[in-house]
Residue, then its C-alpha position, 0 to 999 in steps of 0.5 A: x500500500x505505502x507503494x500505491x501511495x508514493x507512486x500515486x503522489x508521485x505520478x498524480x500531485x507531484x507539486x504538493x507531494x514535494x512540498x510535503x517532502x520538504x516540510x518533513x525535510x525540514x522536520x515539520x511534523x507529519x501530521x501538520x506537513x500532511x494537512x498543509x500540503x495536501x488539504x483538500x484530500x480526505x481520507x475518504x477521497x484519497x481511498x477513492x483516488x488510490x483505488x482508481x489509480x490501482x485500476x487505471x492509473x498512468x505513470x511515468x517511466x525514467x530511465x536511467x543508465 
């Protein structure tokens, strides 16, 4: 699931997924991090989004050598 997640806000919120990873960078508190960065997502809805994404959901591919 912790997986699902990282890829989904990877791939779906990347703006407010690298605020949030700046916020605990910069030793805010999860909980606070979270709700500042992601404010509009209930948990409700992010259950609803993850398990469409599972199903449907696009990605990006990087390639490295």
């Amino acid at each position: 699931m912790s997986w699902l997640l990282v890829h989904y806000l990877y791939n779906t919120q990347a703006v407010a997924f690298a605020t949030f990873q700046t916020r605990l960078a910069a030793g805010s508190d999860p909980a606070l991090a979270w709700s500042e960065s992601f404010s509009a997502l209930t948990p409700a809805e992010l259950d609803k989004q993850l398990d469409h994404y599972s199903r449907y959901g696009k990605f990006s591919e990087f390639n490295r050598p």
